[in-house]
C-alpha positions as CSV (number, residue, x, y, z in Angstrom):
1,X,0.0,0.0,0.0
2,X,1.1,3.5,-0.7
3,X,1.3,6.1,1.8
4,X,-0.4,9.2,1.3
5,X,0.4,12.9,1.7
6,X,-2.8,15.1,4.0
7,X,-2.8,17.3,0.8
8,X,-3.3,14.1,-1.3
9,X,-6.1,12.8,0.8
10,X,-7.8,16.0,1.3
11,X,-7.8,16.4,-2.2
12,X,-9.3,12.5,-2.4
13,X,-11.7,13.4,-0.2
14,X,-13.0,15.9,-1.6
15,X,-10.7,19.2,0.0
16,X,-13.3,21.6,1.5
17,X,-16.5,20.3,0.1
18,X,-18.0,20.2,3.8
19,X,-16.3,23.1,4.9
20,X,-17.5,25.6,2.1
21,X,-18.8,28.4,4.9
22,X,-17.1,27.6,7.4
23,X,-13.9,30.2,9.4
24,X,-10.9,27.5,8.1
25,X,-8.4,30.7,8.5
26,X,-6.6,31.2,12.0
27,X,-6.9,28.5,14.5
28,X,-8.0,27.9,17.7
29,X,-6.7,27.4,21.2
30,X,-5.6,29.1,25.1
31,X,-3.1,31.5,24.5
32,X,-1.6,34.1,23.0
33,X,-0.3,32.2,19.9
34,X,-3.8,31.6,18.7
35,X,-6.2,33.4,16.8
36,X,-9.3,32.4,18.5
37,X,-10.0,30.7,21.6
38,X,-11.2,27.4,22.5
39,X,-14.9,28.6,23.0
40,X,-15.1,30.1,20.2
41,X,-14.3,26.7,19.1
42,X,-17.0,24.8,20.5
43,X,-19.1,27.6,19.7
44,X,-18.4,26.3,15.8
45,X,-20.8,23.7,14.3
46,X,-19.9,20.1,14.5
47,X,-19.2,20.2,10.8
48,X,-17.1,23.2,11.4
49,X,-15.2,21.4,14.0
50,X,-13.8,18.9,11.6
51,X,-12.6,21.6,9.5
52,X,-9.8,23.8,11.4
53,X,-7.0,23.3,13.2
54,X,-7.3,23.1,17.2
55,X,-4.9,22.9,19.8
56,X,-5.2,19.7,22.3
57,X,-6.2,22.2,24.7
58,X,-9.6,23.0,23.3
59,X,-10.3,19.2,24.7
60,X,-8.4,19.5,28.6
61,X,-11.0,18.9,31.6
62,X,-12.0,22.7,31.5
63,X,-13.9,22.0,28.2
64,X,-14.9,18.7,29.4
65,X,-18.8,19.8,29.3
66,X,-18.8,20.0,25.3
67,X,-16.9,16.9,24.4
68,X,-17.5,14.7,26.7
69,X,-21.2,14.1,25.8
């Protein structure tokens, strides 16, 4: 089996197709270093959610109320 690129399966797919109005620029997380914060994360649709990139602290016991259900 051949190992794939991230580019080369997004573009498999189908690369944005379920993220067409969704906020894919920036990224979310606590602290300075990120463009918006981890509520503003889970304040994203569940669609959305799939679609940006999130720092492992958007899922730490303080956010434990809106994954863990």
């Amino acid at each position: 089996m051949k190992k794939l690129s991230r580019t080369r399966l997004k573009d498999i797919n189908g690369k944005g197709s379920g993220c067409d109005f969704c906020p894919t620029s920036g990224n979310y997380g606590d602290g300075p270093e990120y463009t918006n914060s981890c509520m503003a994360f889970w304040a994203l649709s569940p669609t959305c959610r799939n679609c940006v990139d999130v720092s492992a602290d958007c899922y730490g016991p303080d956010y434990s109320d809106y994954f863990g259900h």
